[in-house]
Each structure stands twice: as structure tokens, then as C-alpha cells.
BALUM-163750 format. One line per 4 residues: number of its first residue (from 1); their letters; for each residue x, y, z of C-alpha. Coordinates in steps of 0.2 Angstrom, whole numbers, plus 5000, padded with zeros to 4 digits. Layout:
BEGIN
NUM> A> X Y Z ~ ... $
END
This chain:
BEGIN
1> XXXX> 4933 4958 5051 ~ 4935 4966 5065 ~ 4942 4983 5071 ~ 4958 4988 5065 $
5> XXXX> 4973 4999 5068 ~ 4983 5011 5055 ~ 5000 5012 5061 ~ 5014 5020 5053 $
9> XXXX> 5025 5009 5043 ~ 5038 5022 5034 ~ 5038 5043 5036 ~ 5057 5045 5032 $
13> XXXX> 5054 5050 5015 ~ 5055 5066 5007 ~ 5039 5066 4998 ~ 5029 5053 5006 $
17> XXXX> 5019 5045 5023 ~ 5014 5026 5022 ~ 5004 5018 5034 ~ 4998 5001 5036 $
21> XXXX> 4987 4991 5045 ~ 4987 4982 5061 ~ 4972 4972 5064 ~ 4967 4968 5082 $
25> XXXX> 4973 4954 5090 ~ 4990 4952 5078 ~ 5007 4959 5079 ~ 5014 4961 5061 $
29> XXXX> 5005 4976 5049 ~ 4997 4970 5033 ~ 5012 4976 5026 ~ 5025 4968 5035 $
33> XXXX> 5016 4951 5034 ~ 5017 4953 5014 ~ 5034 4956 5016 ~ 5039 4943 5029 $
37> XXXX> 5031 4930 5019 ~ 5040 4931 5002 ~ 5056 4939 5006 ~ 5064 4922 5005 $
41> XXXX> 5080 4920 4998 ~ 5076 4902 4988 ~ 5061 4913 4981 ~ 5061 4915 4963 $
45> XXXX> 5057 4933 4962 ~ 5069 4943 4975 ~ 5076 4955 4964 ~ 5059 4960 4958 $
49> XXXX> 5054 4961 4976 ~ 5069 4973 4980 ~ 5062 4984 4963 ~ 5047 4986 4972 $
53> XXXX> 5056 4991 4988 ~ 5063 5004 4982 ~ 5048 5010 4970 ~ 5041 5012 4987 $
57> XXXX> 5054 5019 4998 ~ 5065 5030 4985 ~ 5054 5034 4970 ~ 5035 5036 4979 $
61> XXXX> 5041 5039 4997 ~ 5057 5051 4995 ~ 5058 5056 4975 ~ 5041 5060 4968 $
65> XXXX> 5028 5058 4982 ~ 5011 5048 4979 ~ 5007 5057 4962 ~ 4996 5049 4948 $
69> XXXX> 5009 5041 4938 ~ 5011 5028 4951 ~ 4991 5025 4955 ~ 4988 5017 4936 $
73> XXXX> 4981 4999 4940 ~ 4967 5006 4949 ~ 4956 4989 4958 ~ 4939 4997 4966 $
77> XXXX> 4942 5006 4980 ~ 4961 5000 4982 ~ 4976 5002 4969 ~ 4990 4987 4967 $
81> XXXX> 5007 4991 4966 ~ 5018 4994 4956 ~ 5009 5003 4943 ~ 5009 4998 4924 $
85> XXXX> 5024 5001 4912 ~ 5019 5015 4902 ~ 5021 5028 4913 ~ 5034 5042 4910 $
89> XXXX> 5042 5041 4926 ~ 5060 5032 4922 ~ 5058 5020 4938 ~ 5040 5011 4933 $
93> XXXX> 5049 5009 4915 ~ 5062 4995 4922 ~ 5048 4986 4930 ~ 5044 4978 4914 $
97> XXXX> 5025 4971 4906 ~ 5024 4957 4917 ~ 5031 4962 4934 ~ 5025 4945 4947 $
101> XXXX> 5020 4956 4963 ~ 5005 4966 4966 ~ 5005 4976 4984 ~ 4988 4983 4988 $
105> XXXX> 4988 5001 4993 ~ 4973 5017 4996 ~ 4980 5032 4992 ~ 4973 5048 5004 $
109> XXXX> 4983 5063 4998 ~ 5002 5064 4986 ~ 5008 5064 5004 ~ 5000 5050 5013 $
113> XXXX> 4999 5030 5007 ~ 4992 5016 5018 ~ 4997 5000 5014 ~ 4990 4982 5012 $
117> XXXX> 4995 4964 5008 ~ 4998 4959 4993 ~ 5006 4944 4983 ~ 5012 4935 4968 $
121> XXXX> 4999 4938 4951 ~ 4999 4923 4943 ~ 4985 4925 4929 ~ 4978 4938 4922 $
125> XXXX> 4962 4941 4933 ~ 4965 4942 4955 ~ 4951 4930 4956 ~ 4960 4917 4948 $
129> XXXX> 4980 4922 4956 ~ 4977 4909 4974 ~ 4991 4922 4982 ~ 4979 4937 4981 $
133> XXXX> 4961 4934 4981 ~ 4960 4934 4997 ~ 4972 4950 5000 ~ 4960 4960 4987 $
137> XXXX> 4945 4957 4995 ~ 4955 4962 5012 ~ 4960 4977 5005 ~ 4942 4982 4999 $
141> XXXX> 4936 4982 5015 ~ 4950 4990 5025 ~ 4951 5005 5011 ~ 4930 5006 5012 $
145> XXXX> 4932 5009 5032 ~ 4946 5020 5030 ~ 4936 5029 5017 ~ 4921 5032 5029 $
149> XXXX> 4931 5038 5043 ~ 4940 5048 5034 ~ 4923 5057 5025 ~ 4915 5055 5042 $
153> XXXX> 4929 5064 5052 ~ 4934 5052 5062 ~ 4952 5051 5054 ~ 4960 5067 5049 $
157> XXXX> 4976 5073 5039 ~ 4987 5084 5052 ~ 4990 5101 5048 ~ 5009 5095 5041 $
161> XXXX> 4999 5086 5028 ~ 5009 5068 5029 ~ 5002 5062 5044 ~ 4987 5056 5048 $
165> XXXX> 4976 5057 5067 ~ 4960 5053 5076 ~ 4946 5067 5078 ~ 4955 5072 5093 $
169> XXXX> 4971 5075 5085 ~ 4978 5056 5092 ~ 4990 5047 5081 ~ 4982 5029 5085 $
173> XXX> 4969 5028 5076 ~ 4958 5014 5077 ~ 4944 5010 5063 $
END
């Protein structure tokens, strides 16, 4: 894999900052690719795609920030989305036992979330869903060099706390 890009994907929330990644030599984010590819309207699961939508956007990103509650299917170094159904928080509740998507995601701060690929789960171990093997091992390796650079320096959260920079306080930051 070679170098990639974080870019900002959503900072209109009240609570939260996601980014996502932009590997070199294509023009859709991790993220967007995830959702260009199953927001289909003949697809099965739509309204279970819109739940996650707004998971991120209104509950994480603008209601209750990245706090613990959400990060429960912990997966290595990355979490998948949405989180399981036992939490407390009223939102995760409606999601149900056997919610179909998983979005891959590496948490930095309550304030700041990158974003991954993700995909339908259709057994109970990733190794064995077609739709996410590949999007799980992805998202190990981009969180690990995120991980690095940030512990390294070489990434760094801006004094407002909900954006991330280069060393020398550049918002393109290239890993």
C-alpha cells in the first residue's frame, strides 16, 4: 500500500471531526467509496444504511462526540461501526442484535474520528463476510500508520482539538 492522504470528510458537527482516507492515485475517500458502493436503492438494507448515517452524523458527530459507548466492537487497532446494542445511549438501542453493516473507523480523541471502508457482515467472523475481509485488513494498516505518525509527531491535533495537521501545522497531511 502506498502513501495515503487523510482528508476531511464531515466537521459540521457539534461534538465531532471525521476524516477519511484518500489513497494516492484515486479520487473518492475510503469512506465515500463504502458509501457509493451500497447506497443503492434495489439494495436490501437502505434503511439500515440511513440508521448508520445518522449514528454518524447526528448522534457521534453533532450529539455526544466520539465517547466510549460508541467504540464497543473493538477489532485490533480499528473499531467497526455501529457499536453493539447494549449500550445505554438511546440511538445504538434501535440498531438491533443483528445490524448488516460494519464501517471500519480509528478513533484519535472524543473529538476527532477517521474513517474507513466497510461493508455488509455476513457471518459471524470478517474473515469469513467476502464484503469486509479485505476492508479489515485495509483498515489495520492505515490505522497502524496513522498510529505511528501520530506517536511520532508527524500528525498532530490543532490546538481547537477537532482538527487534525502535519508537524508544520499543514492541514494535508500525507502518511
Amino acid at each position: 500500500m502506498n502513501s495515503f492522504e487523510l482528508k476531511l470528510w464531515d466537521d459540521e458537527g457539534a461534538k465531532c471531526t471525521f476524516y477519511s482516507v484518500l489513497q494516492n492515485g484515486h479520487s473518492e475517500t475510503e469512506t465515500d467509496k463504502f458509501f457509493s458502493r451500497v447506497d443503492n436503492p434495489s439494495h436490501s438494507f437502505q434503511e439500515e444504511l440511513q440508521m448508520l448515517v445518522q449514528l454518524l452524523i447526528d448522534s457521534i458527530g453533532n450529539k455526544y462526540g466520539a465517547i466510549d459507548d460508541f467504540f464497543t466492537r473493538n477489532e485490533n487497532l480499528v473499531f467497526a461501526l455501529p457499536p453493539r446494542s447494549r449500550s445505554k445511549i438511546f440511538e445504538v438501542s434501535l440498531l438491533g442484535l443483528n445490524f448488516p453493516w460494519r464501517l471500519y473507523c480509528y478513533r484519535i480523541s472524543e473529538s476527532i474520528v477517521v474513517l474507513f471502508n466497510g461493508g455488509l457482515k455476513e457471518s459471524q467472523r470478517v474473515q469469513e463476510s467476502p464484503d469486509l475481509h479485505f476492508k479489515f485488513q485495509e483498515a489495520q494498516v492505515f490505522a497502524s500508520k496513522i498510529e505511528e505518525a501520530l506517536s511520532e509527531g508527524m500528525i498532530v491535533v490543532a490546538a481547537d482539538g477537532r482538527t487534525l495537521t502535519d508537524y508544520q501545522g499543514n492541514p494535508e497531511i500525507i502518511c
